[in-house]
C-alpha positions in Angstrom: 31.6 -10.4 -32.9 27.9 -11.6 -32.6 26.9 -13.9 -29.8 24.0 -16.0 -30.6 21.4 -17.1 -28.2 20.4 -20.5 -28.7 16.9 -21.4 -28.8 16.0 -25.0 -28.3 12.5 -25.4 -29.7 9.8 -27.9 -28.9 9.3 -30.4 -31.8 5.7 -29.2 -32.0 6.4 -25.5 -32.6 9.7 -26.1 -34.1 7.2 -28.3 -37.2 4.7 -25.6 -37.0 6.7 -22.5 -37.6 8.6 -24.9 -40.3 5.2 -25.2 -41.9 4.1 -21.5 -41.6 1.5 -22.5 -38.9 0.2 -19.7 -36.4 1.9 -19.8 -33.5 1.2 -17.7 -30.4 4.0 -17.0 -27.5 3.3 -17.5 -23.6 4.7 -16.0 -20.8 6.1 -18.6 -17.8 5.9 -16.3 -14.9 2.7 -17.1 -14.4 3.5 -20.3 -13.5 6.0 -19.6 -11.1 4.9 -16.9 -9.4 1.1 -17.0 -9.5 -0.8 -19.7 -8.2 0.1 -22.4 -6.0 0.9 -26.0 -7.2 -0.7 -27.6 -8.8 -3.1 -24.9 -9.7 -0.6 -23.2 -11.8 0.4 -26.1 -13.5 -3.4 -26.6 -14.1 -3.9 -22.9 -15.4 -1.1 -23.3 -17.7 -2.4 -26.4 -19.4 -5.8 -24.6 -19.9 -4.0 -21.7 -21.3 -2.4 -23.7 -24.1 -5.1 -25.6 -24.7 -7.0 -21.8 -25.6 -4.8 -21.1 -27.9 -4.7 -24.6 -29.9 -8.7 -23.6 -29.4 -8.1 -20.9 -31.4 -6.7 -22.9 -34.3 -2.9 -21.8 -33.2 0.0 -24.1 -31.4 1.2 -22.9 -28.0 4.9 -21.6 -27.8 5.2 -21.3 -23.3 9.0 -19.7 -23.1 11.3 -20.3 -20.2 15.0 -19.7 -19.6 17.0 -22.9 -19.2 20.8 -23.5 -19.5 21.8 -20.8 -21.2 19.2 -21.1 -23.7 15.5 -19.8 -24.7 13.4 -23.2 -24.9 10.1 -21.8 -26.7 7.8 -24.6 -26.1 7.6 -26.2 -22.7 6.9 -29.9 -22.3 4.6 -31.2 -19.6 8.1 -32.1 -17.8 9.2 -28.7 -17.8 5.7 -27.2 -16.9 5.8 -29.2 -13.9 9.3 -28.6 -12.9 8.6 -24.6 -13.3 4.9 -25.0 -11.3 6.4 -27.3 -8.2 10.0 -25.7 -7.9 10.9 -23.2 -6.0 13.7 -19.9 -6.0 13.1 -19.9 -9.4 13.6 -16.4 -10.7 11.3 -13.8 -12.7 13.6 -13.1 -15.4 12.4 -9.4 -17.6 14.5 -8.6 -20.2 16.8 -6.6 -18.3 17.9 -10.1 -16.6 17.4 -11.8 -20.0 21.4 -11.5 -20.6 22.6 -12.1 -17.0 20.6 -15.5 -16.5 21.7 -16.8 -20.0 25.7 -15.9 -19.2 25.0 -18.0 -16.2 23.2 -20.9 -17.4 20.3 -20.9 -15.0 16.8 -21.0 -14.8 14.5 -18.0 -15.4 10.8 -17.6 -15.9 9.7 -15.2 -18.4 7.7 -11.9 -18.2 5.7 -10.4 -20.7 9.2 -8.1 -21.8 11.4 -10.6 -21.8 9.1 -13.3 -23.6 8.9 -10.4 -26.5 12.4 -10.7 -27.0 12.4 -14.7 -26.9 9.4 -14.7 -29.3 11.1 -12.2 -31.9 14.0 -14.4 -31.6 12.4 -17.0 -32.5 10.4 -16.1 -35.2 7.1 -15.5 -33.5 4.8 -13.0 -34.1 2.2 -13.1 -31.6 1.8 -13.3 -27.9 -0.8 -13.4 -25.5 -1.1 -12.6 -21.7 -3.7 -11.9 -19.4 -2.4 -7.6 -19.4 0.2 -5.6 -19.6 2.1 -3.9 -17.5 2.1 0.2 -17.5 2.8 3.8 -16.0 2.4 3.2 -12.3 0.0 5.9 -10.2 2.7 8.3 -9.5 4.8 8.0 -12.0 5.3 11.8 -11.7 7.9 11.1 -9.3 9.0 7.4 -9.3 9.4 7.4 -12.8 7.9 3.6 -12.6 7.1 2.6 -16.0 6.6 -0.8 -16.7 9.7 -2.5 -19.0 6.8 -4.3 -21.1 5.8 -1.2 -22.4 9.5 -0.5 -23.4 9.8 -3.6 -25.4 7.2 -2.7 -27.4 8.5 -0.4 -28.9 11.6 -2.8 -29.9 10.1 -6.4 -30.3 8.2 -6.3 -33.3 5.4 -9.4 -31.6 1.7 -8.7 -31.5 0.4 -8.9 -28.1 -2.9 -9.9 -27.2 -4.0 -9.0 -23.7 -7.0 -7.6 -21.6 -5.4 -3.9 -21.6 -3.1 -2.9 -18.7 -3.5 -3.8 -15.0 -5.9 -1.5 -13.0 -4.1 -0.9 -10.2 -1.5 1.4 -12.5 -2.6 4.9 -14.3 -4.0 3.4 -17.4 -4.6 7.2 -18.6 -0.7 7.8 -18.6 0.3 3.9 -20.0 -2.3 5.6 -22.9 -0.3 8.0 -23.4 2.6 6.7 -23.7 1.8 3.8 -26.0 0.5 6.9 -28.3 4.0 8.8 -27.8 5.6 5.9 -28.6 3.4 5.1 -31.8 2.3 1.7 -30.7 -1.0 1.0 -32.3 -3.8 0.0 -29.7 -6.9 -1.9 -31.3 -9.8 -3.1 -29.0 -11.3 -5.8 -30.1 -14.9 -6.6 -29.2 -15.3 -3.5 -27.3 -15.0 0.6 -27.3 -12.9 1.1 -24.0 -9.1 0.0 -23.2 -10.4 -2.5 -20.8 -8.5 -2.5 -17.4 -7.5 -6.6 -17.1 -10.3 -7.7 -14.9 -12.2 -5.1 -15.2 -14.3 -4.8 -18.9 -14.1 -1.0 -19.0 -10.6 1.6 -18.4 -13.1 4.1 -18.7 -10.6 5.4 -21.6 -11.9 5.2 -24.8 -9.6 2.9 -27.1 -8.3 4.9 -30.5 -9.5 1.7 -32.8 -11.8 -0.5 -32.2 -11.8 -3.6 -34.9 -14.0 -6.8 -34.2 -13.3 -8.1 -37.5 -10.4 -11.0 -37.1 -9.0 -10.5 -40.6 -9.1 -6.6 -40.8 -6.9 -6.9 -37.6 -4.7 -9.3 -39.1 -4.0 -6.5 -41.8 -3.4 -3.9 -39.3 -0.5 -5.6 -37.6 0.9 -6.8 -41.4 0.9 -3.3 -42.2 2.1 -2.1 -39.3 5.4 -3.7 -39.9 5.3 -3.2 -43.7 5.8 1.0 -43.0 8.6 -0.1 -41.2 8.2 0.3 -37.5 10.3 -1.8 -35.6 7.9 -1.9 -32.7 4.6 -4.4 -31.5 0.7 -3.6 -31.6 -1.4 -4.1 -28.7 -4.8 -5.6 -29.5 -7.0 -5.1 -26.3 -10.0 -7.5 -25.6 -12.2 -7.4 -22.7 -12.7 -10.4 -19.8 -16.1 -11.9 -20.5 -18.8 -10.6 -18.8 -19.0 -13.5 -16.4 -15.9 -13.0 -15.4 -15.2 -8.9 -15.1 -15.0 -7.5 -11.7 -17.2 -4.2 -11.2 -14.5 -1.1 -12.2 -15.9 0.9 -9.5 -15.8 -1.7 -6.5 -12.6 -2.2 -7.8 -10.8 1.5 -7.8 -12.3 1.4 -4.2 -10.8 -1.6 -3.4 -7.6 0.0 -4.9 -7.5 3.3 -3.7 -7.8 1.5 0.1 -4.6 -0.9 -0.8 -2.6 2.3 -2.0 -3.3 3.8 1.4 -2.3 0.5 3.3 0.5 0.8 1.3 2.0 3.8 2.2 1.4 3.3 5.6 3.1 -0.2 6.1 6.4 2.0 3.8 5.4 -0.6 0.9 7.0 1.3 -2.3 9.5 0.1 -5.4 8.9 -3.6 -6.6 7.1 -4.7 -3.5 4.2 -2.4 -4.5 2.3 -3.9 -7.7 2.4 -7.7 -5.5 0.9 -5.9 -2.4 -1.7 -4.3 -4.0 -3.0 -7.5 -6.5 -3.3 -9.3 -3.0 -5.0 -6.6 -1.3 -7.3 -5.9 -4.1 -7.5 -9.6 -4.1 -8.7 -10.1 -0.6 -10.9 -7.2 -0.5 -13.2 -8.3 -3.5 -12.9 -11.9 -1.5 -11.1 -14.2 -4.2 -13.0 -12.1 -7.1 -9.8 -10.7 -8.7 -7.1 -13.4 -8.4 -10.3 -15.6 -10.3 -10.5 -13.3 -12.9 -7.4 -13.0 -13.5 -7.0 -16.7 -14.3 -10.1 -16.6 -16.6 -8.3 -13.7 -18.3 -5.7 -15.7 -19.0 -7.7 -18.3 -20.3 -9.9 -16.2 -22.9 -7.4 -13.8 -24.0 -5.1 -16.8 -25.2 -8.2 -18.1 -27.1 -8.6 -14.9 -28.8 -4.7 -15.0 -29.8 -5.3 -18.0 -30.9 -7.6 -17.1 -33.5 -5.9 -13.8 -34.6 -2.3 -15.6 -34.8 -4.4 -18.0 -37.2 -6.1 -14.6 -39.0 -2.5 -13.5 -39.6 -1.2 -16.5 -41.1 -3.8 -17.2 -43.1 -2.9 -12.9 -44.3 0.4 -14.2 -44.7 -0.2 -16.9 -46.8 -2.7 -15.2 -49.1 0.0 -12.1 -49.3 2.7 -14.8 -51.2 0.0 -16.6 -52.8 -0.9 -13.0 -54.7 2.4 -12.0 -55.1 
């Protein structure tokens, strides 16, 4: 016996994917567990408003009830942003807080599921999550990076989180056969930062052409997401090397407050964050902003693909 999940849809995304509209997925931990109120109510509203920008309708997914709801209304948005105890739900939870008919917030690995669920093919967040610096022996490898390799969603992000090893989250996206496109640049850029210093294996500025990757992607049969990779504008990008120093004095902190497991990826955004003084938690929020602009516009690339594909045939 199947169980279904329901998913309770927002009229507007509900008409849009009806209509064979572009329509890009958004993460809600970001409200809950970023910013303060009413900041990250404000952040959210400017992150949906990139992505209708970019010629696409937003699709922010939460957990409520025992259901997906893909599309948050204002109401919810503000519920999520002023609440508190409400949980980060990854899709390890995913099951556990729909049996039990509570509230969750998504992450970028359990939005993948909801979006596939629901018929979405793109997503957008600020970056991913990765290999963690010693991975060697923690074995801490971010779940996002597991999903995609099962959720077959595009996802639109400024690379992978600096303070993880981005030269190991390489290379397991390339074990894993996860295509990795930059667009508008030659490096996997490092969230805030415009440069990994890693060379990306495609880079493809051209809108349409991606559009055609991801399409054939999935037409060869892989059951798995593509990672398109687009730098923070230059206004916005926080200096690499000020901030592997910054970094490398966190991890050091870290270890001798005994900060390790879960607790470690928090402590070191915030003391990245206070060492660049405000630069990184700012960036981060523009991230946000212009990587949902750009998924925007290639969620509108692939469904104009889409519709010219059935148009031919």
């Amino acid at each position: 016996m199947t169980t279904r999940i329901p998913i309770r849809y927002s009229e507007e995304v509900r008409e849009a994917l009806h209509e064979r509209r572009p329509v890009v997925a958004l993460e809600s931990n970001v409200i809950t567990h970023g910013l303060t109120y009413p900041h990250n109510a404000e952040t959210a509203y400017e992150v949906e408003a990139a992505v209708r920008k970019g010629g696409s309708v937003p699709a922010t997914i939460c957990v409520e009830d025992g259901a997906l709801k893909v599309g948050m209304t204002e109401q919810d948005i503000e519920r999520f942003a002023s609440g508190t105890g409400i949980p980060k739900v990854s899709s390890r939870d995913l099951p556990v807080v729909l049996a039990r008919r509570g509230l969750g917030a998504t992450t970028v690995a359990s939005s993948l599921v909801a979006a596939e669920l629901a018929g979405i093919r793109w997503f957008s967040s600020a970056g991913l999550g990765g290999v963690h610096r010693g991975a060697e022996t923690t074995m801490d490898v971010s779940s996002d990076l597991i999903q995609l390799t099962r959720s077959k969603v595009a996802v639109v992000c400024a690379g992978a989180k600096m303070i993880l090893d981005l030269k190991l989250t390489m290379e397991y996206l390339e074990t894993q056969c996860v295509p990795v496109l930059s667009h508008g640049c030659d490096d996997f850029p490092a969230f805030y930062c415009a440069s990994s210093g890693i060379r990306s294996p495609h880079r493809i500025d051209d809108e349409e052409l991606v559009a055609e990757v991801v399409a054939t992607h999935w037409a060869t049969g892989h059951p798995g997401g593509v990672v398109v990779a687009t730098p923070p504008r230059a206004e916005d990008a926080v200096d690499r090397a000020e901030a592997e120093a910054a970094i490398q004095a966190a991890l050091a902190q870290a270890e001798r407050d005994g900060v390790g497991g879960q607790g470690l990826t928090k402590y070191l955004m915030h003391a990245v964050d206070r060492a660049t003084g405000g630069r990184t938690a700012q960036a981060n929020m523009a991230v946000l902003i212009s990587t949902a602009e750009v998924g925007g516009r290639l969620a509108a690339a692939h469904a104009r693909h889409q519709s010219d594909r059935l148009t031919r045939s």
